[in-house]
Each structure stands twice: as C-alpha cells, then as structure tokens.
Gaussian input, Z-matrix of N, CA and C with variables (Angstrom, degrees):
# hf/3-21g

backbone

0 1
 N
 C     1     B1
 C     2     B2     1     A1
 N     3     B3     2     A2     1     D1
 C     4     B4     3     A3     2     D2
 C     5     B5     4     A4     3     D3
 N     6     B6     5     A5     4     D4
 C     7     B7     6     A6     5     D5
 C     8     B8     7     A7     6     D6
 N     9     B9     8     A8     7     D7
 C    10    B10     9     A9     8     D8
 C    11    B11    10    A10     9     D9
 N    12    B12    11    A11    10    D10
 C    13    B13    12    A12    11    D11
 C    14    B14    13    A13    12    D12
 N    15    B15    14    A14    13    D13
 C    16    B16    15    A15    14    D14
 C    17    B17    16    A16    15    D15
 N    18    B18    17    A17    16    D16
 C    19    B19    18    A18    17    D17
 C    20    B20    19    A19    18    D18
 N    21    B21    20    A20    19    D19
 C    22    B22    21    A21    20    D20
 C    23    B23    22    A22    21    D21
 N    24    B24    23    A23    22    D22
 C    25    B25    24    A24    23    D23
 C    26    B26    25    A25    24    D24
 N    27    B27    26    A26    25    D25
 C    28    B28    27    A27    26    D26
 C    29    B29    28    A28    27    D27
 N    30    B30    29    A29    28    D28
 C    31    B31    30    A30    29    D29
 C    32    B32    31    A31    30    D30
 N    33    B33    32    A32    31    D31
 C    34    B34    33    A33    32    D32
 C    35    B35    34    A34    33    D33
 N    36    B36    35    A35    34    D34
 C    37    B37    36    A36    35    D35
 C    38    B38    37    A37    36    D36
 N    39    B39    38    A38    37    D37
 C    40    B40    39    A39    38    D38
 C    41    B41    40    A40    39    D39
 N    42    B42    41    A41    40    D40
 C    43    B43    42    A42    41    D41
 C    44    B44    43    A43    42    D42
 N    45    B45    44    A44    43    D43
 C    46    B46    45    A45    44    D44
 C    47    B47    46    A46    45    D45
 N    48    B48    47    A47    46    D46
 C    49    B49    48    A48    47    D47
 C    50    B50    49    A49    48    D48
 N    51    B51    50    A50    49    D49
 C    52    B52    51    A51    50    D50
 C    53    B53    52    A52    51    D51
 N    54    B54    53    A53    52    D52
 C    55    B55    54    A54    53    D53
 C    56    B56    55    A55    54    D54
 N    57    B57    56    A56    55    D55
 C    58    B58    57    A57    56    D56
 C    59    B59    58    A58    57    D57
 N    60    B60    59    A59    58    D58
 C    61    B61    60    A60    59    D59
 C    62    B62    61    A61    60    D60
 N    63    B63    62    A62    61    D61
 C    64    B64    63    A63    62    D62
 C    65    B65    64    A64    63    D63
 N    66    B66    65    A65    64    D64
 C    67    B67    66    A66    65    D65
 C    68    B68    67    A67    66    D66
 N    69    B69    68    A68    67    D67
 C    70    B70    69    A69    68    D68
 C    71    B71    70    A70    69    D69
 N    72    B72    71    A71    70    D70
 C    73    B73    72    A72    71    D71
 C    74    B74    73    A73    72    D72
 N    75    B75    74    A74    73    D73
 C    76    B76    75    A75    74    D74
 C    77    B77    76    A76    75    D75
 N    78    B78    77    A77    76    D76
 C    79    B79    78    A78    77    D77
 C    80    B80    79    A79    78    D78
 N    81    B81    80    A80    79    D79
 C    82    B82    81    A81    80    D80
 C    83    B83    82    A82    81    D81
 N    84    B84    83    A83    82    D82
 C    85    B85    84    A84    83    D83
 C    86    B86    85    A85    84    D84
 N    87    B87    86    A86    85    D85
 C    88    B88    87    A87    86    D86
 C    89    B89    88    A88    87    D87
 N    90    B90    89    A89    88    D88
 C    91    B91    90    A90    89    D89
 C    92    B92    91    A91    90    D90
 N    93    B93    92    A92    91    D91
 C    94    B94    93    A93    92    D92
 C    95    B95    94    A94    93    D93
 N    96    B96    95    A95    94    D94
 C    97    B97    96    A96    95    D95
 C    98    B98    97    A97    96    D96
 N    99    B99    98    A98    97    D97
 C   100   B100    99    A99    98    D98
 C   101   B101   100   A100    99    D99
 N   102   B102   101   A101   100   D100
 C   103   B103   102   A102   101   D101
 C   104   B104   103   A103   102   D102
 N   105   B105   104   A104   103   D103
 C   106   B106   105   A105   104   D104
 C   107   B107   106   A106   105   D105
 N   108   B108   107   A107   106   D106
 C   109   B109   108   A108   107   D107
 C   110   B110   109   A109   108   D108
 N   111   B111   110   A110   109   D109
 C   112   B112   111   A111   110   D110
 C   113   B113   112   A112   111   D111
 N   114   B114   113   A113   112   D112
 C   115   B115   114   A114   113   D113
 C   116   B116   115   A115   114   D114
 N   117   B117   116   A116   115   D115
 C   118   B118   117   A117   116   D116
 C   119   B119   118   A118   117   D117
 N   120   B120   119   A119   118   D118
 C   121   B121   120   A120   119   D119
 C   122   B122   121   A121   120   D120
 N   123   B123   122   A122   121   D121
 C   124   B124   123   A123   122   D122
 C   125   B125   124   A124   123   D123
 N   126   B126   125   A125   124   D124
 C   127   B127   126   A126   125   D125
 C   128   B128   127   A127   126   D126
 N   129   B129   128   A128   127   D127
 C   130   B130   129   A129   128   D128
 C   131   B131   130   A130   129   D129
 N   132   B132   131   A131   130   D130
 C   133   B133   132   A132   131   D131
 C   134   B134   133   A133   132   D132
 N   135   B135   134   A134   133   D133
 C   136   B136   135   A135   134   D134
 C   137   B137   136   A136   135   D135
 N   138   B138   137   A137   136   D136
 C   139   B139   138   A138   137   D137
 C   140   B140   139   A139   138   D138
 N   141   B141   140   A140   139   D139
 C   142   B142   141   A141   140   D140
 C   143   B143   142   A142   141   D141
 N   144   B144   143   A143   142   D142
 C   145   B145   144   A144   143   D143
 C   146   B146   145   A145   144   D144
 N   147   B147   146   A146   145   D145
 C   148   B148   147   A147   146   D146
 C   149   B149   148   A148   147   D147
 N   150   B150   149   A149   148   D148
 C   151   B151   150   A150   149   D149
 C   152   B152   151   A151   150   D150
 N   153   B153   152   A152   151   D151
 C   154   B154   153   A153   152   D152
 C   155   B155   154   A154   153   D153
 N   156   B156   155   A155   154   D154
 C   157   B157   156   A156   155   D155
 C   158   B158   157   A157   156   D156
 N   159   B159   158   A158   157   D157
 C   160   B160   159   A159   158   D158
 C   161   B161   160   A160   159   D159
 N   162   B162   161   A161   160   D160
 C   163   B163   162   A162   161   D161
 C   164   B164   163   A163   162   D162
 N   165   B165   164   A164   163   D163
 C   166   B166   165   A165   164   D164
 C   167   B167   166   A166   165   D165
 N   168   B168   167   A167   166   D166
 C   169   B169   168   A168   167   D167
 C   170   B170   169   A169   168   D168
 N   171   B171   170   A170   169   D169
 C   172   B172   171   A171   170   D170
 C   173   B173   172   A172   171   D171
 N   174   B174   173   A173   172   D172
 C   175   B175   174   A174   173   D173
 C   176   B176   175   A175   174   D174
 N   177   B177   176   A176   175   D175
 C   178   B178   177   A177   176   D176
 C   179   B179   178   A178   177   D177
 N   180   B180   179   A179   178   D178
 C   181   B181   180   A180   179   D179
 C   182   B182   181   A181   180   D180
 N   183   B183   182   A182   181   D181
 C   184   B184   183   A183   182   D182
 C   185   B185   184   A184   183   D183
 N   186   B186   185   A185   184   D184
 C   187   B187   186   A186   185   D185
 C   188   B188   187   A187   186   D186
 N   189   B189   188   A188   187   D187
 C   190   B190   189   A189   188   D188
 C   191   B191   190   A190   189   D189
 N   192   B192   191   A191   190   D190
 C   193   B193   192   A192   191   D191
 C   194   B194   193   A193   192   D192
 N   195   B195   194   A194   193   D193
 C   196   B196   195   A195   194   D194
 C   197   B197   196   A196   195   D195
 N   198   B198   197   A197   196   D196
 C   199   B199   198   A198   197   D197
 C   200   B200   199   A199   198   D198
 N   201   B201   200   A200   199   D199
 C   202   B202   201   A201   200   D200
 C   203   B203   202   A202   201   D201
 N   204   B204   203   A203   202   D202
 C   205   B205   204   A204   203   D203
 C   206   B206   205   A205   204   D204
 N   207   B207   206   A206   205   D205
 C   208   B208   207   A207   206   D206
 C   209   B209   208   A208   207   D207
 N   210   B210   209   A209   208   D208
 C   211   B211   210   A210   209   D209
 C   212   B212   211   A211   210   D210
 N   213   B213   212   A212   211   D211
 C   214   B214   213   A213   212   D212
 C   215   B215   214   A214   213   D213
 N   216   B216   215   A215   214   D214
 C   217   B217   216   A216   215   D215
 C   218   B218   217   A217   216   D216
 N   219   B219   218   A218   217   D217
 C   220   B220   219   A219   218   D218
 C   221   B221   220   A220   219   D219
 N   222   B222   221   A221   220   D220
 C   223   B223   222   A222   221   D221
 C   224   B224   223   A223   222   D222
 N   225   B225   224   A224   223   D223
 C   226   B226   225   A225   224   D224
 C   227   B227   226   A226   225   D225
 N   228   B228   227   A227   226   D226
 C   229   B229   228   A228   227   D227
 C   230   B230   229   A229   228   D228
 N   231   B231   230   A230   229   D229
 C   232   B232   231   A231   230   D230
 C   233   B233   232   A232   231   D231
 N   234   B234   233   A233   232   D232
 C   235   B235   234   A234   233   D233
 C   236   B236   235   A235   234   D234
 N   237   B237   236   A236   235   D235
 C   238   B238   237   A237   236   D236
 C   239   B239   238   A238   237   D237
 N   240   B240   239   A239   238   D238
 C   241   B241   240   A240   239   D239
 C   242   B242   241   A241   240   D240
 N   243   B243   242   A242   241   D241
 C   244   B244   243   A243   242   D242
 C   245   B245   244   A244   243   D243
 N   246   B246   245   A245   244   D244
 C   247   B247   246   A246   245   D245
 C   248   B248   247   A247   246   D246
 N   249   B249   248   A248   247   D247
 C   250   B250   249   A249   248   D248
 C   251   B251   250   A250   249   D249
 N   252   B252   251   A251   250   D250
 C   253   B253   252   A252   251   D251
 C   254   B254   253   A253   252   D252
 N   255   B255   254   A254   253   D253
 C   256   B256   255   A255   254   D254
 C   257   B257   256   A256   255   D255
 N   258   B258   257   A257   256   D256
 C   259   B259   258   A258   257   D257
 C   260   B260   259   A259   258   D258
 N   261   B261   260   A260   259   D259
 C   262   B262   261   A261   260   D260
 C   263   B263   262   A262   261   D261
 N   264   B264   263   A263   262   D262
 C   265   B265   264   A264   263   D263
 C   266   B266   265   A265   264   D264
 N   267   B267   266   A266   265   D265
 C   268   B268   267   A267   266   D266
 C   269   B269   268   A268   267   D267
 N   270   B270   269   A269   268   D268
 C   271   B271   270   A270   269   D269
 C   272   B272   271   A271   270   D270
 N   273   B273   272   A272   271   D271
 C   274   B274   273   A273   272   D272
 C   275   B275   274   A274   273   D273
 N   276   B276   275   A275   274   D274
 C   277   B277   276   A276   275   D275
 C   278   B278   277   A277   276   D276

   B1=1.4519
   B2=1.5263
   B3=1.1078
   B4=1.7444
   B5=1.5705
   B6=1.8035
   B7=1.2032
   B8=1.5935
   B9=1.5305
   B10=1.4533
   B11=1.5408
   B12=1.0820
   B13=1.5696
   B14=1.6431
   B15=1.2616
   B16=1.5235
   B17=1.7545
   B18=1.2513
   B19=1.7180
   B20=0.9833
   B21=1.3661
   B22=2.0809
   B23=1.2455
   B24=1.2874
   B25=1.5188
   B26=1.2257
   B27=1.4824
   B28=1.0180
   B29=1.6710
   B30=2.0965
   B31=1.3378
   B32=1.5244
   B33=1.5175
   B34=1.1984
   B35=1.6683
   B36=1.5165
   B37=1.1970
   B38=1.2778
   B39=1.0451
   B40=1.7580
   B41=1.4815
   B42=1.2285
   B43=1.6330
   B44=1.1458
   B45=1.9126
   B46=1.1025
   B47=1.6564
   B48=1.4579
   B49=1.1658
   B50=1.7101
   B51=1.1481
   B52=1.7544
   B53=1.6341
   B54=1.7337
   B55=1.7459
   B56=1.2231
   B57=1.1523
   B58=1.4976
   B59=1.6500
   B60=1.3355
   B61=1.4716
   B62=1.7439
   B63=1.2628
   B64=1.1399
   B65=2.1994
   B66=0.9780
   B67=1.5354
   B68=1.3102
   B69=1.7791
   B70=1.1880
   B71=1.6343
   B72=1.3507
   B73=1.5069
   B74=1.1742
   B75=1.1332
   B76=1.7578
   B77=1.0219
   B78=1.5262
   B79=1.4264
   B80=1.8952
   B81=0.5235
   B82=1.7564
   B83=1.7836
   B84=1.2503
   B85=1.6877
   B86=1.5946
   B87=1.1914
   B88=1.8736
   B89=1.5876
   B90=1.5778
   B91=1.5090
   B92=1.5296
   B93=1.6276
   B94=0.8779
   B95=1.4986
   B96=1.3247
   B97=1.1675
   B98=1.3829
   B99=1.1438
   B100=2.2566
   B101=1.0878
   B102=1.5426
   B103=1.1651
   B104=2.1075
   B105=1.4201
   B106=1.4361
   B107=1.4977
   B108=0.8680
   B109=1.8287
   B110=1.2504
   B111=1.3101
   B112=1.5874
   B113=1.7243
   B114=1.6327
   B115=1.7930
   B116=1.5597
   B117=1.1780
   B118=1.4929
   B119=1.9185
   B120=1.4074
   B121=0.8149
   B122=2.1192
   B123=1.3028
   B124=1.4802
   B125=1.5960
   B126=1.1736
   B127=1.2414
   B128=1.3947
   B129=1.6998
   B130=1.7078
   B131=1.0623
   B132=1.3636
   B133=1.4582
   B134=1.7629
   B135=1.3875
   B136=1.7466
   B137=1.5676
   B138=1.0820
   B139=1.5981
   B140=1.6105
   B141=1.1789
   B142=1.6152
   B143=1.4634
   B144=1.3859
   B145=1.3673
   B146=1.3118
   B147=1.3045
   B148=1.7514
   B149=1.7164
   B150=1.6120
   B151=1.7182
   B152=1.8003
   B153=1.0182
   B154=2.0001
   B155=1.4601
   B156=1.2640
   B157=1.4238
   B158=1.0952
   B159=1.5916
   B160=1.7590
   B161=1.4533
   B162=1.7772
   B163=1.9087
   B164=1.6490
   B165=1.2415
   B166=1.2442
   B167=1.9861
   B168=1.6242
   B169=1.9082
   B170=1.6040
   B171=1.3746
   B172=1.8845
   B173=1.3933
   B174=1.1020
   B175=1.6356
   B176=1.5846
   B177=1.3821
   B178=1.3228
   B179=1.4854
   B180=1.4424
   B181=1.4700
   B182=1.3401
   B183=1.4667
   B184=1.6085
   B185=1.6247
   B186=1.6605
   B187=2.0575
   B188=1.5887
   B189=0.9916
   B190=1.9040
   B191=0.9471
   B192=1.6568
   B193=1.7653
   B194=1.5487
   B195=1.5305
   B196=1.3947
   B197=1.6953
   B198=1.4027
   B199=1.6103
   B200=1.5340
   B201=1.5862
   B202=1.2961
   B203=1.5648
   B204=1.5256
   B205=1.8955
   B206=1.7419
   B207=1.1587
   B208=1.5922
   B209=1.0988
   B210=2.0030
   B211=1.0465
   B212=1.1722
   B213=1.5367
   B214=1.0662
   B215=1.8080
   B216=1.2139
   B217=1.4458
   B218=1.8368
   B219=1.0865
   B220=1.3844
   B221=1.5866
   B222=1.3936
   B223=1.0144
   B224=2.1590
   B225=1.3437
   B226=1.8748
   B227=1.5820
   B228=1.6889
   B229=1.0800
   B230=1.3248
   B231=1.3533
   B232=2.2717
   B233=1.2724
   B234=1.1875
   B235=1.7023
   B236=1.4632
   B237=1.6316
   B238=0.8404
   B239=2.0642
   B240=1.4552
   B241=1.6250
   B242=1.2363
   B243=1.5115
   B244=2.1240
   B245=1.0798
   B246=1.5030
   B247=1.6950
   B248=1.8034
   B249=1.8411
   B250=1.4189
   B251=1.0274
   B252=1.8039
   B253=1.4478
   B254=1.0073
   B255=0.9903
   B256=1.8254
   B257=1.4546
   B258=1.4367
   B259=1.7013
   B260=2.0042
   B261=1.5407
   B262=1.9411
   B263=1.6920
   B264=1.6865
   B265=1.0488
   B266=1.8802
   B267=1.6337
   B268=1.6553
   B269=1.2600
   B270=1.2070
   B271=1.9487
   B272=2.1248
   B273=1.2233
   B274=1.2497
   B275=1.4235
   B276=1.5118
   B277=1.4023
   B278=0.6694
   A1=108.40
   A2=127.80
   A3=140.21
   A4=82.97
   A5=110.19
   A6=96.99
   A7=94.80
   A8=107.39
   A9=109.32
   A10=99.93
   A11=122.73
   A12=132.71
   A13=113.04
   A14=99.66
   A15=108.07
   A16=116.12
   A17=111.73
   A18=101.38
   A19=107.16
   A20=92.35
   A21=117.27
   A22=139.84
   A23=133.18
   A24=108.59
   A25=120.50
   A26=141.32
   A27=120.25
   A28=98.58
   A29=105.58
   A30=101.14
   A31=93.79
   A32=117.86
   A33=119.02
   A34=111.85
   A35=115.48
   A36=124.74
   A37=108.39
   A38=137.60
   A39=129.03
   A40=98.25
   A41=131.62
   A42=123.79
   A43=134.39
   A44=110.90
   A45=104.73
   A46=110.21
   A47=119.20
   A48=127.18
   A49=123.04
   A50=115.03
   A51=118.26
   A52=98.69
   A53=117.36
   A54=93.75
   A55=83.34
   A56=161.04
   A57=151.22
   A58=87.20
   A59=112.43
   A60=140.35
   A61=94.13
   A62=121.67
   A63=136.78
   A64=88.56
   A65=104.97
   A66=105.02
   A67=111.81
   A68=132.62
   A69=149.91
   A70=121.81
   A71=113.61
   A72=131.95
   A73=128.32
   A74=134.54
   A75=113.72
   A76=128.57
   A77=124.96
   A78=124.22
   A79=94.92
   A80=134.18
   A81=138.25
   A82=104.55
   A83=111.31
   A84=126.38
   A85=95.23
   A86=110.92
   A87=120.64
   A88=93.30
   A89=91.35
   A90=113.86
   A91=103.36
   A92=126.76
   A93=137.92
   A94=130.44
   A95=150.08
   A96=138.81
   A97=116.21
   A98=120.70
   A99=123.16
   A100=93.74
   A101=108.63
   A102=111.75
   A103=109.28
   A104=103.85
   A105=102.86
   A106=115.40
   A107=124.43
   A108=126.36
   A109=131.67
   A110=106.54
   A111=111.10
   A112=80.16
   A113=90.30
   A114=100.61
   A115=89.66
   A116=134.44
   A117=128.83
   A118=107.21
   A119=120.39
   A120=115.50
   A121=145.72
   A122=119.37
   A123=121.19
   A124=87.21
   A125=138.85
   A126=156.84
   A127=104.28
   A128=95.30
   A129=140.28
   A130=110.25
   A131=149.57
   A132=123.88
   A133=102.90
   A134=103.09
   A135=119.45
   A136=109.24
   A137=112.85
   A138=128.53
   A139=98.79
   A140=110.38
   A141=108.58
   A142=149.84
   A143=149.24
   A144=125.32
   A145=125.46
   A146=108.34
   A147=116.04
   A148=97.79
   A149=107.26
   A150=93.23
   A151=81.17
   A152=111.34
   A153=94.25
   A154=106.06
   A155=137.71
   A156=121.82
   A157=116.08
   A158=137.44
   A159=100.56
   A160=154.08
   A161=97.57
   A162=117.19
   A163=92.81
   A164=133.47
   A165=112.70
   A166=115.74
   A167=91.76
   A168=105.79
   A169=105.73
   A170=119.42
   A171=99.04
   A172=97.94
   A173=129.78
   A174=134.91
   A175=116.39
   A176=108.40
   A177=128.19
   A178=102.47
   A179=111.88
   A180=115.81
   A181=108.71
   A182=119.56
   A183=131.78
   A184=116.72
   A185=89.07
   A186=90.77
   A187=105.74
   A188=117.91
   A189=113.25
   A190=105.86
   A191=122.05
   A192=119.87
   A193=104.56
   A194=122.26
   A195=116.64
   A196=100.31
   A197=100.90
   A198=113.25
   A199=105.08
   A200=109.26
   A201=97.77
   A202=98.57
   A203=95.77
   A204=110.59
   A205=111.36
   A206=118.66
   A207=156.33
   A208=84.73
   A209=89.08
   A210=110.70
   A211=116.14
   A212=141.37
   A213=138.12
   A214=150.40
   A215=136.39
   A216=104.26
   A217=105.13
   A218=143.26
   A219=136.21
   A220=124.78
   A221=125.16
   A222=123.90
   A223=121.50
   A224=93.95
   A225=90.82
   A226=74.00
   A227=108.07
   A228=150.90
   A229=137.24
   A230=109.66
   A231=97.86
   A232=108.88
   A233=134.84
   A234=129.44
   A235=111.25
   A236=95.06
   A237=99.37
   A238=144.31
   A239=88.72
   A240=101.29
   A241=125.23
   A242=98.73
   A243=134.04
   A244=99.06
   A245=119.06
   A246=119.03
   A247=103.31
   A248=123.24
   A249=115.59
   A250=131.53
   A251=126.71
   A252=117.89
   A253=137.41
   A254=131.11
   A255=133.10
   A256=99.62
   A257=126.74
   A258=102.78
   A259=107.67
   A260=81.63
   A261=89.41
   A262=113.98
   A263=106.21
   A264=99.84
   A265=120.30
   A266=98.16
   A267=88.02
   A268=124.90
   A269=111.41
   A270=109.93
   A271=101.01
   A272=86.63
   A273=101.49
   A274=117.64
   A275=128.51
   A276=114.50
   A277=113.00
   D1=146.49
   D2=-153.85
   D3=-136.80
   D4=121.71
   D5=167.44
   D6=-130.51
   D7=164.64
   D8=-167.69
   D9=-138.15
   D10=135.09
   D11=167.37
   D12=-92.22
   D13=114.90
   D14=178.25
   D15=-98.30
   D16=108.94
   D17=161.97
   D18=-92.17
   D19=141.60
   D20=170.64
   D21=-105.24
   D22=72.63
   D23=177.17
   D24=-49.61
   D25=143.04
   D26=160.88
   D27=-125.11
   D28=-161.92
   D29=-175.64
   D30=-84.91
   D31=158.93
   D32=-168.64
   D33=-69.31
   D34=-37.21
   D35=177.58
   D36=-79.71
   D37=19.86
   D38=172.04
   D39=-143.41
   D40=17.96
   D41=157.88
   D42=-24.95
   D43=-59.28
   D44=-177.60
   D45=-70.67
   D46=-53.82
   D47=172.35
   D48=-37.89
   D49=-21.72
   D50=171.32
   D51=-82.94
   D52=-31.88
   D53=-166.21
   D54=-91.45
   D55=2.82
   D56=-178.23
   D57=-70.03
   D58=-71.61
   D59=-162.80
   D60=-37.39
   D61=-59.41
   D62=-129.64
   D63=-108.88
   D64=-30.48
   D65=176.85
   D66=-92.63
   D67=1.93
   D68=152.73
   D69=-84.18
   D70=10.92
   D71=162.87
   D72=-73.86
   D73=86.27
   D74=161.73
   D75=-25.12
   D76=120.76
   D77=-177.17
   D78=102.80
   D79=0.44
   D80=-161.60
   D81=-129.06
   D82=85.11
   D83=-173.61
   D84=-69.61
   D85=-80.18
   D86=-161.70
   D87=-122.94
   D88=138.52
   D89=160.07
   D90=-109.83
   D91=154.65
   D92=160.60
   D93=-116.50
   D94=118.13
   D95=150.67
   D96=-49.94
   D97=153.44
   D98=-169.26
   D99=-149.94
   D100=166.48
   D101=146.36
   D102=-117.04
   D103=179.20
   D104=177.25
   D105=109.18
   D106=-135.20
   D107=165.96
   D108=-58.06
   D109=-25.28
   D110=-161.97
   D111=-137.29
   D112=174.64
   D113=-174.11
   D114=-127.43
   D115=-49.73
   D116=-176.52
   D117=-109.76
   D118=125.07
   D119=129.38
   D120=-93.29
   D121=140.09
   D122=-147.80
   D123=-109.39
   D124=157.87
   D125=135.16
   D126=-117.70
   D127=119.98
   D128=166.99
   D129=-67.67
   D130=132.09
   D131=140.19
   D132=-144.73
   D133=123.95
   D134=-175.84
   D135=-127.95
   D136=156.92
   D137=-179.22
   D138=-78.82
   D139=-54.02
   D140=172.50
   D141=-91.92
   D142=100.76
   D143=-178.09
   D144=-5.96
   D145=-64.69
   D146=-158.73
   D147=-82.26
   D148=26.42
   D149=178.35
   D150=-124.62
   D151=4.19
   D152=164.46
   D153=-79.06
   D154=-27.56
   D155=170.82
   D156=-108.66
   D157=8.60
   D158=119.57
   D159=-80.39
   D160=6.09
   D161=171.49
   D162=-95.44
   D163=-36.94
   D164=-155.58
   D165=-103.34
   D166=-54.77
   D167=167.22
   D168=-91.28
   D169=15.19
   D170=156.95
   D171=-125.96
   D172=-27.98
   D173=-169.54
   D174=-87.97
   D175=-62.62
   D176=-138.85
   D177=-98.96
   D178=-20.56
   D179=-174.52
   D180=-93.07
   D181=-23.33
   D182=-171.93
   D183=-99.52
   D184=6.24
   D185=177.58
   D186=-65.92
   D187=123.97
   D188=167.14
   D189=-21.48
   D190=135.76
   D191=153.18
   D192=91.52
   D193=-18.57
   D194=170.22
   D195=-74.99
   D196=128.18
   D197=178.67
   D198=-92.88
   D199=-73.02
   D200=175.94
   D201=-144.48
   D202=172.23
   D203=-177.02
   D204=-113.57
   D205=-174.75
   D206=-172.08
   D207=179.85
   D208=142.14
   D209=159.89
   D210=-145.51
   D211=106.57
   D212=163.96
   D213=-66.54
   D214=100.94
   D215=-137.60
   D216=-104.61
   D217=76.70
   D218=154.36
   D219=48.00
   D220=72.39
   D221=172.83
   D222=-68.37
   D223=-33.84
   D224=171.79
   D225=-172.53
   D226=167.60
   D227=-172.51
   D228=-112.88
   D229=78.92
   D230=-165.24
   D231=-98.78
   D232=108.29
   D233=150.69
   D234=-113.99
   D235=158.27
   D236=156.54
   D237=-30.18
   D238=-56.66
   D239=166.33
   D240=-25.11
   D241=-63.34
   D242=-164.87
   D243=-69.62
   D244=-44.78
   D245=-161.71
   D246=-81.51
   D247=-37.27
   D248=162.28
   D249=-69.27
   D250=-14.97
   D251=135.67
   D252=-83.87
   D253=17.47
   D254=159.63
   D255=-104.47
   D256=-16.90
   D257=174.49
   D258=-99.27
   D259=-1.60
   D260=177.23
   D261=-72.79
   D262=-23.52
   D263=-158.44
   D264=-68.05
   D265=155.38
   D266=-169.79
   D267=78.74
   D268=-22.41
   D269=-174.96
   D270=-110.97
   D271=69.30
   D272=162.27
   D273=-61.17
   D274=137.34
   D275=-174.78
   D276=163.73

C-alpha cells in the first residue's frame, strides 16, 4: 500500500464543501480540517504508484475551490498500533 499525504489550500468559503468533494474520491481514506498553512489535509492510499496521479493530478487537484497542493508520499509507517503487533507476535496468552 503507497500512502500519500496531501496538503490543501482551499477557498476559505468552500472548505467544508472541498473536503466533502475530496473525501468522496477513490483512493482518498481521511480528510482533515487544520489549522496553519494549509486548510485540508488528504490521506491517499493505492496499491499502485501510477494510481497517485489519477486520485491526486486528475481528481484531487480539479475539485472546485482546491487552490493549490503538496504532496508528500510515505516512505514506512510507525505507530503505536504496528509496533504492539509486531512485539505481540507469538506470545499468545
């Protein structure tokens, strides 16, 4: 799984209406409202490379009210979660 973090500016008056837009995407898990630089952050997640630019540069960039993007793409993954099942494993009990 390839996951990608999208920042969003959007227009200020259509916020909610762009993460509606933009969390109604295939390929598009969680939208976030923020505060700071950006107004929406997007989490991507696709089985393939060449399917981040048809969720992100054919879809995601052309929702009304999206001004501009970042995109960051997921080199490995640490949580909490991942790390208590990989030290669970085997210790049935």
């Amino acid at each position: 799984m390839i996951t990608a973090i999208v920042l969003v500016q959007a227009e200020v008056d259509r916020i909610p209406e762009v993460a509606s837009a933009i969390a109604d995407l295939d390929g598009v898990t969680e939208v976030y409202s923020v505060t700071g630089d950006v107004d929406l952050i997007a989490m991507v997640r696709v089985r393939e490379h060449e399917e981040l630019a048809d969720v992100i540069a054919d879809r995601l960039n052309k929702v009304e009210g999206v001004l501009n993007t970042q995109t960051h793409i997921s080199f490995r993954a640490y949580s909490r979660h991942d790390l208590e099942a990989a030290f669970a494993l085997g210790l049935d009990g």
